[in-house]
C-alpha positions as CSV (number, residue, x, y, z in Angstrom):
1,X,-11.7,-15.1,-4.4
2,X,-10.8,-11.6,-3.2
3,X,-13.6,-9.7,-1.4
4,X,-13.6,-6.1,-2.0
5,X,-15.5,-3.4,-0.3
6,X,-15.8,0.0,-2.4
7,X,-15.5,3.5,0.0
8,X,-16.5,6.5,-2.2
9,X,-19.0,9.3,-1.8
10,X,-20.1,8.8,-5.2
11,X,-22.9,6.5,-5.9
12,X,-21.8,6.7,-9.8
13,X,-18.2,6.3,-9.1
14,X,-19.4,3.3,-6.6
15,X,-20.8,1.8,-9.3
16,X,-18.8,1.8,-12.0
17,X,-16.2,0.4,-10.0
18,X,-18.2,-2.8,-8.8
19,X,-19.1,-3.3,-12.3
20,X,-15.2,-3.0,-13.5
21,X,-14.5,-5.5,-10.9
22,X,-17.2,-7.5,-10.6
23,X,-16.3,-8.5,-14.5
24,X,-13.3,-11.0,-13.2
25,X,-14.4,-14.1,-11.9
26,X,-11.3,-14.0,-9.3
27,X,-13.3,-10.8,-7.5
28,X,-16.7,-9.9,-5.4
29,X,-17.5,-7.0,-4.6
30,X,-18.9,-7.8,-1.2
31,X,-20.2,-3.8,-0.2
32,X,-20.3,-0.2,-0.8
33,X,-20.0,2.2,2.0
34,X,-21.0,6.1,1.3
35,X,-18.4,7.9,3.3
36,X,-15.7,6.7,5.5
37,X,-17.5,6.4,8.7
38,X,-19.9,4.2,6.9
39,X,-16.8,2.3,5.4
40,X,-15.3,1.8,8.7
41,X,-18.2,0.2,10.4
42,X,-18.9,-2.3,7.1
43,X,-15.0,-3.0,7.2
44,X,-15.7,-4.9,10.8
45,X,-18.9,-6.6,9.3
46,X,-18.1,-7.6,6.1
47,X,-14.0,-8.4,6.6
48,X,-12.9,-7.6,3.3
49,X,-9.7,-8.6,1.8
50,X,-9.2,-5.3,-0.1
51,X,-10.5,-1.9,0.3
52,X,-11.1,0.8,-2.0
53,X,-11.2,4.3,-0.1
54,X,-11.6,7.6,-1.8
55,X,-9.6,10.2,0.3
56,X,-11.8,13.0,0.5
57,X,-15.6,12.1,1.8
58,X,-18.3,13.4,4.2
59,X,-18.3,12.7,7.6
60,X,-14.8,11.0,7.8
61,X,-12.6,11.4,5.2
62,X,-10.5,8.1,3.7
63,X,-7.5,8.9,6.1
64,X,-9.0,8.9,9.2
65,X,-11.3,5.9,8.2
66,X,-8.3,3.8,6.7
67,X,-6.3,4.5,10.4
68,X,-9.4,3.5,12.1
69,X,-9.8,-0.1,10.1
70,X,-6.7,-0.7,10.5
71,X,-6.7,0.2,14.4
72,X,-9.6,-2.0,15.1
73,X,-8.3,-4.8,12.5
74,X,-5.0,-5.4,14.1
75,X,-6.4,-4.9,17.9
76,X,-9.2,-7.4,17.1
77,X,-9.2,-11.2,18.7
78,X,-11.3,-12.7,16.4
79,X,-8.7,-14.3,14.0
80,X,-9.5,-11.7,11.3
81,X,-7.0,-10.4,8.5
82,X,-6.2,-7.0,8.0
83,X,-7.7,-5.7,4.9
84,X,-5.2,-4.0,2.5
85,X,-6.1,-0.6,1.6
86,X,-6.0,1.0,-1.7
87,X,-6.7,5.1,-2.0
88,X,-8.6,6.7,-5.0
89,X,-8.1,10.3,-5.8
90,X,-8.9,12.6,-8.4
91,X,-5.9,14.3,-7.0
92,X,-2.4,14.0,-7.0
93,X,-1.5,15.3,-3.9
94,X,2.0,15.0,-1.8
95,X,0.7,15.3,1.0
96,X,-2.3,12.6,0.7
97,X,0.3,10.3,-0.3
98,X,2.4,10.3,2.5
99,X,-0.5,10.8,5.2
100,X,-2.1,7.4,3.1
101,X,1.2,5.7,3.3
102,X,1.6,6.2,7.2
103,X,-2.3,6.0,8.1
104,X,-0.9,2.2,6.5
105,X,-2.8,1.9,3.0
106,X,-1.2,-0.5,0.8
107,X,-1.1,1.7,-2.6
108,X,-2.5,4.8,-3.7
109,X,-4.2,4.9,-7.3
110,X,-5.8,7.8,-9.3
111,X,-9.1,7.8,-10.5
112,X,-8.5,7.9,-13.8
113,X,-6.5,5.1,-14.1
114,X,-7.7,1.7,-16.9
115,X,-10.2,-0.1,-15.8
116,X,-7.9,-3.4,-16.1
117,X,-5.1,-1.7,-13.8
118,X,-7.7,-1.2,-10.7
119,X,-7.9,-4.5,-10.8
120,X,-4.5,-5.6,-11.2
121,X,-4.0,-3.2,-8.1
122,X,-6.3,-5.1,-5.9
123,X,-4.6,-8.5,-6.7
124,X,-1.1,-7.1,-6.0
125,X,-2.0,-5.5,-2.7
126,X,-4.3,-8.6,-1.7
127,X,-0.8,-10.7,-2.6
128,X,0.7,-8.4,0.1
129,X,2.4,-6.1,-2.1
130,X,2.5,-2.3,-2.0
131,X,1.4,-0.3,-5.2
132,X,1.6,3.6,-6.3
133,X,1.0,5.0,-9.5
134,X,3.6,6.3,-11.7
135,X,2.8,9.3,-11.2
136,X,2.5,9.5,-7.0
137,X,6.1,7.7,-7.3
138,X,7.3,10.1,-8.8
139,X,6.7,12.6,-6.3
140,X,7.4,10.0,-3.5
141,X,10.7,10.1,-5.1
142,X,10.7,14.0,-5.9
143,X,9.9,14.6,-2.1
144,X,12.9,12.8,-1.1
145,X,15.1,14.3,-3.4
146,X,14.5,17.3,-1.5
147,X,16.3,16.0,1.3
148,X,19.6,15.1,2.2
149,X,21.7,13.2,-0.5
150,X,24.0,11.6,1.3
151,X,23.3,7.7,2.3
152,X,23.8,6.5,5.2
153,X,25.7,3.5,5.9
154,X,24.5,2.7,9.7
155,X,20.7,3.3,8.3
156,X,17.9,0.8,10.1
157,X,21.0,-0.7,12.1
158,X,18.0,-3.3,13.5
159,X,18.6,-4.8,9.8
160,X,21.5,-7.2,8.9
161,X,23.8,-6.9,6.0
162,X,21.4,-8.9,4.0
163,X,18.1,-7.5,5.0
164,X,19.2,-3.9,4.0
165,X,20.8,-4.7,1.3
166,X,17.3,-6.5,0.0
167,X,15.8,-3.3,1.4
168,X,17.4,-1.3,-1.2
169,X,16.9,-3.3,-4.3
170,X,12.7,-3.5,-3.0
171,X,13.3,0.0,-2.7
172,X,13.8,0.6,-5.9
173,X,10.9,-1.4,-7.1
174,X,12.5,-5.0,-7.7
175,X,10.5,-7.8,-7.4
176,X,10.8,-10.8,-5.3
177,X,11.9,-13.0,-8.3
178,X,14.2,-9.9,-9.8
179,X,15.6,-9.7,-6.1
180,X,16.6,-13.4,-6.1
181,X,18.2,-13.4,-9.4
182,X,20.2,-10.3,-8.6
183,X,21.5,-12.2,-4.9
184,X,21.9,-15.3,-6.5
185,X,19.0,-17.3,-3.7
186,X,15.8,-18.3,-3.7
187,X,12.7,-16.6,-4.0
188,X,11.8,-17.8,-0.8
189,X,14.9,-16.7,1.3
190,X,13.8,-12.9,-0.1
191,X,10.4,-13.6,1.1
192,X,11.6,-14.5,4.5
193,X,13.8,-11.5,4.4
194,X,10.9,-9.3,3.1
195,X,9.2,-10.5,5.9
196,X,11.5,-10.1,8.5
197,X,12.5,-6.7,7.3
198,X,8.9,-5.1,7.7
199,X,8.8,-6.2,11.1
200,X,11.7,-4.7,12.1
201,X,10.6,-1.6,10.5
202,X,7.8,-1.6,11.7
203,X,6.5,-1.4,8.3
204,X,2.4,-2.9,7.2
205,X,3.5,-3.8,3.4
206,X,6.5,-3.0,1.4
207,X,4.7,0.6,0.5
208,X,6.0,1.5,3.9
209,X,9.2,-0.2,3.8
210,X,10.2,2.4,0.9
211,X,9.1,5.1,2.7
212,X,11.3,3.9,5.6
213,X,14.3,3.6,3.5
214,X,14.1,6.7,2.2
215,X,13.3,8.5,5.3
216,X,16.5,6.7,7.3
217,X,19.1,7.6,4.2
218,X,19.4,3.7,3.5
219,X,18.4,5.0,-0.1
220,X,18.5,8.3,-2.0
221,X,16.8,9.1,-5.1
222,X,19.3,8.8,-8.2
223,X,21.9,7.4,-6.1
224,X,23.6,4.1,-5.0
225,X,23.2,2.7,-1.4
């Protein structure tokens, strides 16, 4: 079962939500906070596995909440997860993206998207995974185009061979399975290198990990590693 708390300034928007999700028997809504402040301080009661947070709220907005959760999450002793964080927006925004990304939510979402994908976004972020809409990739990906376009070859040199090289193909939105085939190895041994690869980037979910390949040159939009 995957306990989901619901972060939005709306009560209508609230509830429709926890009704959406409340409809599959693999999620409870456990709470619904008003504003962020509000969602920070049921976050540490509750201990949800997934978190919906609307960016702009009273108060505190869904930025500064998420980077408080996830502050008091990861510095608390109690044994407690870290709850994955998914943003809603009306508004598709560059620069709520990237300050989502690096305040560490697990996938950004607009408002408008089906009802069956908002749930299929908290199972894939609650598996660990990172998820953006179509659309906020796009501009992830338009944003970096902007940039340099030359790779770099000595990118993330705290990576091996392998671990970049599986960097790139996540990166360009393979999954674990489509990884392994690719390599020729087990779905496990990318796990592990998943794994191992976030820490050395010092990246919360594989959102982040993109970002960071981008941002070093491992990776350039349209173009091979």
């Amino acid at each position: 079962m995957i306990r989901v708390l619901i972060t939005d300034d709306q009560a209508m928007v609230r509830a429709g939500f926890a009704a959406l999700l409340d409809a599959h028997p693999d999620i409870d809504v456990v709470g619904q906070a008003q504003d962020g402040a509000e969602g920070v301080a049921m976050a540490a009661d509750l201990r949800p596995d997934v978190i919906l947070m609307d960016v702009r709220m009273p108060l505190m907005d869904g930025i500064e909440a998420t980077r408080a959760i996830l502050a008091k999450s990861g510095g608390d002793s109690g044994g407690g997860s870290e709850p994955r964080i998914i943003m809603l927006t009306t508004f598709d925004i560059d620069d709520y993206v990237f300050d989502a990304i690096r305040a560490g939510a697990s996938g950004f979402l607009l408002k408008d998207a089906p009802p069956d994908e908002l749930a299929e976004a908290v199972r894939v972020v609650a598996a660990g995974e990172g998820l953006l809409a179509p659309s906020v990739t796009r501009r992830v990906i338009e944003h970096f185009a902007a940039g340099p376009q030359a790779p770099s070859l000595t990118a993330l040199p705290e990576l091996t061979d392998r671990e970049r090289e599986i960097l790139v193909e996540v990166a360009r939105g393979a999954t674990n399975r489509e990884i392994a085939a690719s390599l020729c190895i087990a779905v496990q041994t990318v796990k592990t290198h998943v794994s191992r690869i976030l820490g050395k980037v010092g990246a919360r979910d594989r959102a982040q990990a993109v970002i960071a390949a981008y941002e070093s040159g491992l990776v350039i939009p349209g173009g091979q590693p």
